[in-house]
VOPAGU-2260 file (C-alpha; in pm, 1 decimal, decimal comma):
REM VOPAGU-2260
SITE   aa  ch    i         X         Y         Z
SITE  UNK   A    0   -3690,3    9746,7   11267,7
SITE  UNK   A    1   -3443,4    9537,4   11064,9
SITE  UNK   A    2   -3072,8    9478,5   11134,2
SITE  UNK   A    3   -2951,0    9720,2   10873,7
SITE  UNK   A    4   -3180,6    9993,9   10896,7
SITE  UNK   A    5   -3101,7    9944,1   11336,1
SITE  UNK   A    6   -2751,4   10036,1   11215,9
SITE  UNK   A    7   -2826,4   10314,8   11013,1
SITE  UNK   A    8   -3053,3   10508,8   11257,4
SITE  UNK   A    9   -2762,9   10492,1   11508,1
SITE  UNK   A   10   -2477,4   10595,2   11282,0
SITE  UNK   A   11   -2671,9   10891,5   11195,9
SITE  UNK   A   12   -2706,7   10973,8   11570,7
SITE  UNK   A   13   -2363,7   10927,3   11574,1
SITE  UNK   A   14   -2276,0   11179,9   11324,7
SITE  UNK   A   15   -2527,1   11438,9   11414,9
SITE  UNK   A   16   -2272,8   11430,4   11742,4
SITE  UNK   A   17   -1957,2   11425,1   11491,4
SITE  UNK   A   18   -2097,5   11773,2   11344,4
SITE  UNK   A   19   -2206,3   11946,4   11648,2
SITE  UNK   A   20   -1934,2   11919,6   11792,0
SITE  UNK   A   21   -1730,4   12077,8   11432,7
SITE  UNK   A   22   -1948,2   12360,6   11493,0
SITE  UNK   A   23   -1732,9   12465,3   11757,0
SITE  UNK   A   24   -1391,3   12280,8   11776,6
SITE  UNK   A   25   -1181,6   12295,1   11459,7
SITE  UNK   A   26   -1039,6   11947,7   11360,8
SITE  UNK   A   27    -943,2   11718,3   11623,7
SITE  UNK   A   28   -1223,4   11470,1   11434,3
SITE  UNK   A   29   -1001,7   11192,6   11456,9
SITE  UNK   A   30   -1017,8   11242,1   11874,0
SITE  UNK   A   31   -1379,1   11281,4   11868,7
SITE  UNK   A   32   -1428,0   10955,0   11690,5
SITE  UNK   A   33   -1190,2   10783,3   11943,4
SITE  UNK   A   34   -1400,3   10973,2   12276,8
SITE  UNK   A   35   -1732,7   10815,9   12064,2
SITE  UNK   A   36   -1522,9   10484,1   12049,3
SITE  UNK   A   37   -1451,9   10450,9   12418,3
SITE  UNK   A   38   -1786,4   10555,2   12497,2
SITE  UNK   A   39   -1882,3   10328,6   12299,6
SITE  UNK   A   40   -1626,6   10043,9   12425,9
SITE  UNK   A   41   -1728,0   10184,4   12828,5
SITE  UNK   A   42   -1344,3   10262,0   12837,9
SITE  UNK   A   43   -1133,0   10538,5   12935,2
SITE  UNK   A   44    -909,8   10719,7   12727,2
SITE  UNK   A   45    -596,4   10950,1   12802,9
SITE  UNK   A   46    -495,0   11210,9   12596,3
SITE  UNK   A   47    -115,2   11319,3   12549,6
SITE  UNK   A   48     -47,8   11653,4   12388,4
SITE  UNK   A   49      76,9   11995,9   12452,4
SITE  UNK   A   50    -101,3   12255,3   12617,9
SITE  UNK   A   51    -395,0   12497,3   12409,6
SITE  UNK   A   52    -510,6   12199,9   12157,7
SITE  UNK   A   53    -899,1   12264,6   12274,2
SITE  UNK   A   54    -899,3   11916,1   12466,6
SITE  UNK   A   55   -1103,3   12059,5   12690,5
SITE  UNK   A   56   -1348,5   12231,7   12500,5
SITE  UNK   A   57   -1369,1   11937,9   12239,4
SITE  UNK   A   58   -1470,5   11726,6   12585,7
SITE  UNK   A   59   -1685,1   11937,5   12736,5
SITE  UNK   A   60   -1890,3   12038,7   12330,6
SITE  UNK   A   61   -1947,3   11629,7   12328,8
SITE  UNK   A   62   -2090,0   11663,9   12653,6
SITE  UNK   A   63   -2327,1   11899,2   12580,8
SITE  UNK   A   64   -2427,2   11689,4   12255,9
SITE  UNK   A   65   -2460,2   11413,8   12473,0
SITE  UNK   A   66   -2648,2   11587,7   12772,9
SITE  UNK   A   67   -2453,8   11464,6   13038,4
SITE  UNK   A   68   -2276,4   11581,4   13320,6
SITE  UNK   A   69   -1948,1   11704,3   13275,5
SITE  UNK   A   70   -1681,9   11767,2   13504,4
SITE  UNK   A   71   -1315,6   11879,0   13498,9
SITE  UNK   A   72   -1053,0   11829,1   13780,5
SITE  UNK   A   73    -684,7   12000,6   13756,8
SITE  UNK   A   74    -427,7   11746,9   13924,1
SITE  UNK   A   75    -192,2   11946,8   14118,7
SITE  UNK   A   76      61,3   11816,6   14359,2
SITE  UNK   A   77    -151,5   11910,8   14716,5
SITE  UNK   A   78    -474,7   11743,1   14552,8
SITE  UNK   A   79    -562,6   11497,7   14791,0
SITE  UNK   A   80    -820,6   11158,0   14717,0
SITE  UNK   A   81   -1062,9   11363,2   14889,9
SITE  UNK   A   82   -1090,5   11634,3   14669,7
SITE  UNK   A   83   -1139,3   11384,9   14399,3
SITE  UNK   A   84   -1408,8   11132,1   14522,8
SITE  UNK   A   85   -1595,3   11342,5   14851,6
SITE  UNK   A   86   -1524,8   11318,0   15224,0
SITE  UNK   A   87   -1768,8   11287,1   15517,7
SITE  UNK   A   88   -1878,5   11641,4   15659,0
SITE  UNK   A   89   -1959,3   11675,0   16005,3
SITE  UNK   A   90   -2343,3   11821,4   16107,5
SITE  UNK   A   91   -2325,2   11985,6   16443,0
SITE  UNK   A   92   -2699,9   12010,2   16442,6
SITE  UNK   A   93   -2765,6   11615,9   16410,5
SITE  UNK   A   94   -2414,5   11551,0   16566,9
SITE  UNK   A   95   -2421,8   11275,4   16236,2
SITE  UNK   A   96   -2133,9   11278,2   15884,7
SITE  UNK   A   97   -2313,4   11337,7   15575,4
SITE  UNK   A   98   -2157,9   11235,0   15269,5
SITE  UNK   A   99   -2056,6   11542,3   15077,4
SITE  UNK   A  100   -1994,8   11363,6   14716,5
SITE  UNK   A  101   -1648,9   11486,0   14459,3
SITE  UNK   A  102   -1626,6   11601,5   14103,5
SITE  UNK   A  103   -1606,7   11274,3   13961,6
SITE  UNK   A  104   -1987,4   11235,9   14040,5
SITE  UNK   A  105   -2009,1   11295,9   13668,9
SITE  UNK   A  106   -2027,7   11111,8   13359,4
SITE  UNK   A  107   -1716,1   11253,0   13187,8
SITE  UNK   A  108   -1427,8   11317,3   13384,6
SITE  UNK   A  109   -1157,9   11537,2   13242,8
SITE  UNK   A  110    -898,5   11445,2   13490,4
SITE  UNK   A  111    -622,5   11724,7   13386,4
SITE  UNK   A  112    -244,1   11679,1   13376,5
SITE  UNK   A  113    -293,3   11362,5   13594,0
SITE  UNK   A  114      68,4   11270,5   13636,3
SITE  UNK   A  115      86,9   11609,0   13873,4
SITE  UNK   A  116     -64,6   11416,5   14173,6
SITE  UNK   A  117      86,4   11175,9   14367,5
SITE  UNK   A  118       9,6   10824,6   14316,5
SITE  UNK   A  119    -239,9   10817,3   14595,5
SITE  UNK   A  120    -470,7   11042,1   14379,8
SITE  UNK   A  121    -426,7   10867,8   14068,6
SITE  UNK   A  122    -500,0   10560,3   14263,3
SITE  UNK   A  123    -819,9   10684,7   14398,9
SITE  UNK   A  124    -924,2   10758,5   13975,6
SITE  UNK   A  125    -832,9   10454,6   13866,2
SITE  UNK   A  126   -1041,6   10315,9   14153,2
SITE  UNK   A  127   -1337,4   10451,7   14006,1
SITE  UNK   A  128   -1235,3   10380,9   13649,1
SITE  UNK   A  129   -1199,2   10006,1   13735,1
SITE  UNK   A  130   -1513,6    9949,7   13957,1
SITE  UNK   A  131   -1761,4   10223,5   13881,5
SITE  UNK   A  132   -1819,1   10336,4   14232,6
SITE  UNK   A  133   -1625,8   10519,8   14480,8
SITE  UNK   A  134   -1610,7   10452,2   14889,0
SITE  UNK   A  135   -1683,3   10739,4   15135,1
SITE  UNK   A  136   -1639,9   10650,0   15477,1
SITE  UNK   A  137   -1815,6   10317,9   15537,6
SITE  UNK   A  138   -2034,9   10323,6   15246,0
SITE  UNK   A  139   -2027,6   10305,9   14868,1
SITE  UNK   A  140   -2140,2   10440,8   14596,3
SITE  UNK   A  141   -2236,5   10363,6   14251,4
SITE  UNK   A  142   -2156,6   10617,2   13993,7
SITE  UNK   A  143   -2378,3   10668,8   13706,3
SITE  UNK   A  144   -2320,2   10557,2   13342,8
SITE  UNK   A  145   -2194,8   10602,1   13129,8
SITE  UNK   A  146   -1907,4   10735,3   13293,1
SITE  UNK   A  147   -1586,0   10803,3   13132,6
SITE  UNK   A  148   -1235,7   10916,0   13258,1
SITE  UNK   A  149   -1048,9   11140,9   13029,8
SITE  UNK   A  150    -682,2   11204,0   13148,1
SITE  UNK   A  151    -410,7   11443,2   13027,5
SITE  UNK   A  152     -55,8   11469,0   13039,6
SITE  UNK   A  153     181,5   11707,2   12870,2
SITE  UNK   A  154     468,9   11482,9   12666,5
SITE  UNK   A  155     712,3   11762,3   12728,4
SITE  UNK   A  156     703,0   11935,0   13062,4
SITE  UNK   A  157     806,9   11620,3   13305,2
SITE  UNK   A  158     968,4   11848,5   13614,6
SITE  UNK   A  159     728,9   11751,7   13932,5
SITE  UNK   A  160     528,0   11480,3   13797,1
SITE  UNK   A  161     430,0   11130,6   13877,6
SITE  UNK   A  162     456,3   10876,5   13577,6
SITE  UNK   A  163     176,9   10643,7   13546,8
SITE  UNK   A  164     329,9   10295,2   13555,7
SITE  UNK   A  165     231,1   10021,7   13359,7
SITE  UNK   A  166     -30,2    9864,5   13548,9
SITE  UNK   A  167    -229,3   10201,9   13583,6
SITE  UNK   A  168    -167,7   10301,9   13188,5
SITE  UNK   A  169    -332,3    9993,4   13147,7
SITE  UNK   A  170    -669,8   10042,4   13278,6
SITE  UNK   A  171    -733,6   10328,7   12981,5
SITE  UNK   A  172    -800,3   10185,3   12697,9
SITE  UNK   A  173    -701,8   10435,3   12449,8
SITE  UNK   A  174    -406,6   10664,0   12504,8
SITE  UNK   A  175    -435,7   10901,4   12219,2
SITE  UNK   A  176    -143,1   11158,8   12094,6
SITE  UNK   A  177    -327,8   11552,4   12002,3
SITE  UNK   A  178     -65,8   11702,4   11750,0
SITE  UNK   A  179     -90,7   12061,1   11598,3
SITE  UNK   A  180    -352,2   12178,3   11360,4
SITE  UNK   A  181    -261,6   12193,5   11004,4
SITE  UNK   A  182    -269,0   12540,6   10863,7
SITE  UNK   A  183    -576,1   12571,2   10712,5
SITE  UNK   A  184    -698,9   12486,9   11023,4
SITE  UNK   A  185    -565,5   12748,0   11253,6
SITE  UNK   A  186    -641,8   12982,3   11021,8
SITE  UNK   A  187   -1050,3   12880,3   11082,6
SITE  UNK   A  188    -973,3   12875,7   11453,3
SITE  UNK   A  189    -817,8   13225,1   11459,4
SITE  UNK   A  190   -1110,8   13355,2   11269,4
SITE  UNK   A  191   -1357,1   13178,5   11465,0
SITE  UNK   A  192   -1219,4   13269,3   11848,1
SITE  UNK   A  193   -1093,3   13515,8   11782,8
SITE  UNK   A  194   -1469,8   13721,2   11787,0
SITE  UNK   A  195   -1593,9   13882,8   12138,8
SITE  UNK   A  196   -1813,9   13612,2   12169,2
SITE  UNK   A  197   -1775,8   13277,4   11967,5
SITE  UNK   A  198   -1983,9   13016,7   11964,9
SITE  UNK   A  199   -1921,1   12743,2   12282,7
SITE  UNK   A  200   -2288,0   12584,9   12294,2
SITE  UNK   A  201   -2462,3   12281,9   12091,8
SITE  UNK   A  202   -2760,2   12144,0   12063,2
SITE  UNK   A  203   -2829,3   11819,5   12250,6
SITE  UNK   A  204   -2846,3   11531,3   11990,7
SITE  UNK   A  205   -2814,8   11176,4   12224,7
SITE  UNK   A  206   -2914,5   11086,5   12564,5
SITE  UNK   A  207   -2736,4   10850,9   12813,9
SITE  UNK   A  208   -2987,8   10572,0   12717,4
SITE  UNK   A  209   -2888,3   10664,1   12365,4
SITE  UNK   A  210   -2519,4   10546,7   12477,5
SITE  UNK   A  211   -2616,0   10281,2   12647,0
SITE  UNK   A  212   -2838,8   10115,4   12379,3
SITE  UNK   A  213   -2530,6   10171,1   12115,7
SITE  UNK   A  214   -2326,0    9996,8   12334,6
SITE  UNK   A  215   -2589,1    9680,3   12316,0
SITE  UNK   A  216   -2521,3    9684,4   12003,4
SITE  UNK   A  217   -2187,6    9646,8   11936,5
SITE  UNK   A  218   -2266,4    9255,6   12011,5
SITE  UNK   A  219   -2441,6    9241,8   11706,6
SITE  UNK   A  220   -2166,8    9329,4   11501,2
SITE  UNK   A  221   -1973,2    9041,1   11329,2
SITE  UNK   A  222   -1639,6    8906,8   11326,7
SITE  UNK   A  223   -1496,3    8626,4   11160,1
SITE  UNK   A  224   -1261,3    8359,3   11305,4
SITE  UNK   A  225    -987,6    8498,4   11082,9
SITE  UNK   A  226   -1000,4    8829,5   11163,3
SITE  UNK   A  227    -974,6    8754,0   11564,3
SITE  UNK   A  228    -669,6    8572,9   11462,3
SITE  UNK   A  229    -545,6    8847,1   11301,3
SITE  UNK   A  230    -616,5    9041,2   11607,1
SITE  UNK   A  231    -380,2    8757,8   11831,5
SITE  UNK   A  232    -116,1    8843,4   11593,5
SITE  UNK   A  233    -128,4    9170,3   11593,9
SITE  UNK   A  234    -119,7    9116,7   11999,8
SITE  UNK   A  235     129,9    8842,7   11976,7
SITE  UNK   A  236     392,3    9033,6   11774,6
SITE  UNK   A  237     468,7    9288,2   12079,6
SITE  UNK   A  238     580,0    8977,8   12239,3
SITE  UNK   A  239     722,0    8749,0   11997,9
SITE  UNK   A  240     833,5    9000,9   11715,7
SITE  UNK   A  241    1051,1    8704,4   11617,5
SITE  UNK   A  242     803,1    8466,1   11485,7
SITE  UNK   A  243     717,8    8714,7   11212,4
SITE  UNK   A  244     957,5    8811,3   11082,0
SITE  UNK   A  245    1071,1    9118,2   11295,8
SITE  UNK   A  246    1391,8    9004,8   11482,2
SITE  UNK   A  247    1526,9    9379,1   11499,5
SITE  UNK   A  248    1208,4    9448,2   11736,4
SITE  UNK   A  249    1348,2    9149,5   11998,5
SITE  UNK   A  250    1629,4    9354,9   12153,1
SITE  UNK   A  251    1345,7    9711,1   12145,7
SITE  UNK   A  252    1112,4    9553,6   12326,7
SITE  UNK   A  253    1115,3    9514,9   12726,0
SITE  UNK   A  254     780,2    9358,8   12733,5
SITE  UNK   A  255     464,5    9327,5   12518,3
SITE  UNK   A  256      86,9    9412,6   12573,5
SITE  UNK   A  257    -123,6    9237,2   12826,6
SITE  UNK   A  258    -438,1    9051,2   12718,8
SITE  UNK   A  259    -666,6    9385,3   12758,8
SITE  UNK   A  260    -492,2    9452,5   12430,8
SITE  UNK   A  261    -646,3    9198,8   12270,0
SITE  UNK   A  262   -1015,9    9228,6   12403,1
SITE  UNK   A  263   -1004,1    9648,4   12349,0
SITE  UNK   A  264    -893,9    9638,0   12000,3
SITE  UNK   A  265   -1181,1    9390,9   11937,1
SITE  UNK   A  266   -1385,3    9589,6   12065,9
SITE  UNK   A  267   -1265,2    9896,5   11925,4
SITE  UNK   A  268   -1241,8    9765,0   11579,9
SITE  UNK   A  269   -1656,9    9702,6   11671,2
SITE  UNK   A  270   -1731,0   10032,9   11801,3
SITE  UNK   A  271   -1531,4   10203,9   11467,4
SITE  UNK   A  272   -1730,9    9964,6   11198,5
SITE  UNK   A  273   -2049,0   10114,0   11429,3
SITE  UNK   A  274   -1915,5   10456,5   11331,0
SITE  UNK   A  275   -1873,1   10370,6   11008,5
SITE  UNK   A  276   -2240,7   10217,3   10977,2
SITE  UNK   A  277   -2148,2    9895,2   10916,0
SITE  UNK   A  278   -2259,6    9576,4   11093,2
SITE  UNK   A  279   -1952,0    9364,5   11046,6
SITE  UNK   A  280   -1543,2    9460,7   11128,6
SITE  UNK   A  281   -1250,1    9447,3   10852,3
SITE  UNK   A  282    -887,8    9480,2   10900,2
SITE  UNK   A  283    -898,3    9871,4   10828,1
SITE  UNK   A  284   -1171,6    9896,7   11182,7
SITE  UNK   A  285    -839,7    9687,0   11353,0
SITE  UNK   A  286    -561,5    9905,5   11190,3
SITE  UNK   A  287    -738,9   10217,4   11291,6
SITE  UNK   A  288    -797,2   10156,9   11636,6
SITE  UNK   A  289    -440,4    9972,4   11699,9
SITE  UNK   A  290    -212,6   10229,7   11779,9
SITE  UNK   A  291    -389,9   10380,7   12020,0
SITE  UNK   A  292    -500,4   10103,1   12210,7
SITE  UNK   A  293    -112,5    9939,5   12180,3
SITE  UNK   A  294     126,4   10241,2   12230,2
SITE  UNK   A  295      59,8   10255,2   12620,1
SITE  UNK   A  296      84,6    9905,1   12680,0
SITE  UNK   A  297     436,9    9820,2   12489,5
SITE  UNK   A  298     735,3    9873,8   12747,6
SITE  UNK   A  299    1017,1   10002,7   12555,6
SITE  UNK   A  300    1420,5    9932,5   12578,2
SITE  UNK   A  301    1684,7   10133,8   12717,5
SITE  UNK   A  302    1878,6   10014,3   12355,3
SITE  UNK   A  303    1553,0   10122,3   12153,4
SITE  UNK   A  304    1556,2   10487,4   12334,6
SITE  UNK   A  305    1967,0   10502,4   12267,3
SITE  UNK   A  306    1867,4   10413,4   11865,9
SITE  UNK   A  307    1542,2   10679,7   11886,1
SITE  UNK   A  308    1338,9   10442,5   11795,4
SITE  UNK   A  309    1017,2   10446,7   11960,4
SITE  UNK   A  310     700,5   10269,4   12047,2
SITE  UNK   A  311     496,8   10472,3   11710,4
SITE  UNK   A  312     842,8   10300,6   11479,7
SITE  UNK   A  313     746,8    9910,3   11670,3
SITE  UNK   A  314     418,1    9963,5   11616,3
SITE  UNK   A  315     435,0   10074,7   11222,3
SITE  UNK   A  316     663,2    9769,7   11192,7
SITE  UNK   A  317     414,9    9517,0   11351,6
SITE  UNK   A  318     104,6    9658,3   11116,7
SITE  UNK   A  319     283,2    9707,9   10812,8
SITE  UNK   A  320     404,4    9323,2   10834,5
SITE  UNK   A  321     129,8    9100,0   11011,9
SITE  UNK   A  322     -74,3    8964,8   10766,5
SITE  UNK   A  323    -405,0    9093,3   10727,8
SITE  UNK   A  324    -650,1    8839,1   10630,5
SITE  UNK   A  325    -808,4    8762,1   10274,6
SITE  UNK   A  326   -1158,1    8742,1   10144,1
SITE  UNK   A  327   -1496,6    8847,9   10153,8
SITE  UNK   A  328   -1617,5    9105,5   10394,8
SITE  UNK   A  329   -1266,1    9092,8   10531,3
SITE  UNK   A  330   -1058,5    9231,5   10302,6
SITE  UNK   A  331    -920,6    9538,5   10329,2
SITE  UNK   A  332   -1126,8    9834,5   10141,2
């Protein structure tokens, strides 16, 4: 099979997934391209957005596209680690523990509103997320892949939660912001859920192995020298606004992104081209994925919230003024 026609086959996998999963959820396209990018990427996304936007049932639809295991956890203030990972369960009969594994045996995790749990809990997730296994008593164990952590937080409701600090927000890759539908859209959502029985099942149109071949390939996809340099200044801009041009970001900015930054939105930028059947990345594969793999990782001023200007204003001021670079396969389309 050659190169091109490689690509092809799996972009058209790709979008059989993309239109199963329209056949139930309404919208929200742009988040199921980002869940197929971190899949994609083996990353971890969380999602911030108010309560009812379907981020469940767009989750659990890819799922069943995908034919993996899917499981959700609600974070509530008495969850404990063990009702995340498992706990050791005493046999009377063979007087011996037996390992009695958690929900996040699975490989999606929709870890729900998980700034309601104390920090132990998170802890124990990001565990997982980082090394892809979990420890139950004395012994560990691998979890399968792919395996992906999807966690929620409402932006408005913040009575009785835990923040994720900086170092955990870091481990996701993505953090992606779920507005309201347009319109038009609710309108087809009313009509379509609002039947005694609408339809919640898809047909399977990947396998794991399908996922983890895709993810193979995103080392075959090309990228210049110039456009990883445009990449470093993207990433050096959050910390040295200055030497491009954007003093007024100096005094917004507590600190910039770490160097994760740099290697997800490479990646990202990959995984979107992928998506987009091509075999090589442009600047419009960087700009796309950018925001979402930035926004989480820039530490905002207590002057920048007193002037309302937030980390979505920084980050529109970095992409709309680093130079994008010239040329070829790399211009912008």
């Amino acid at each position: 099979m050659s190169e091109e026609h490689h690509f092809e086959k799996e972009n058209q996998q790709l979008n059989l997934v993309r239109a199963e999963v329209s056949e139930v959820v309404v919208g929200l396209s742009d988040l199921v391209d980002r869940l197929l990018v971190s899949l994609l990427c083996n990353g971890h996304v969380l999602i911030e957005g108010v309560p009812g936007l379907a981020k469940t049932l767009t989750v659990s639809t890819m799922a069943q596209t995908l034919g993996v295991d899917f499981s959700r956890i609600q974070f509530t203030p008495d969850l404990l680690p063990g009702d995340l990972i498992g706990t050791l369960i005493y046999n009377q009969q063979s007087g011996e523990f037996t390992p009695h594994k958690g929900p996040v045996f699975a490989n999606i995790v929709l870890a729900d509103e998980i700034n309601r749990s104390p920090a132990k809990v998170q802890s124990a997730l990001l565990e997982a997320m980082q090394e892809k296994q979990v420890t139950i008593g004395n012994d560990s164990y691998q979890l399968d892949e792919p395996f992906l952590v999807l966690a929620t937080q409402n932006p408005i409701e913040q009575e009785g939660t835990y923040p994720l600090p900086e170092a955990q927000l870091d481990r996701f890759m993505l953090k992606v912001i779920i507005g309201y539908p347009t319109l038009e859209e609710e309108h087809a959502i009313m009509n379509r859920m609002s039947v005694s029985r609408p339809k919640m099942n898809v047909r399977q149109v990947m396998t794991a192995e399908d996922i983890m071949a895709m993810r193979s390939s995103l080392d075959e996809i090309h990228t210049s020298e110039a456009l990883e340099k445009y990449v470093l200044k993207i990433v050096d801009a959050t910390r040295n606004p200055c030497n491009y041009g954007l003093d007024e970001l100096t005094p917004l900015i507590n600190h910039g992104v770490s160097p994760r930054a740099s290697i997800n939105l490479i990646k990202g930028a990959k995984a979107h081209a992928l998506l987009e059947g091509r075999d090589y990345v442009t600047p419009h594969d960087v700009k796309w994925i950018a925001p979402d793999v930035l926004r989480h990782r820039i530490s905002i001023t207590y002057k920048a919230e007193a002037e309302g200007k937030d980390v979505e204003y920084i980050l529109h001021k970095i992409l709309s003024t680093v130079e994008t670079v010239d040329g070829g396969r790399e211009a912008v389309g």
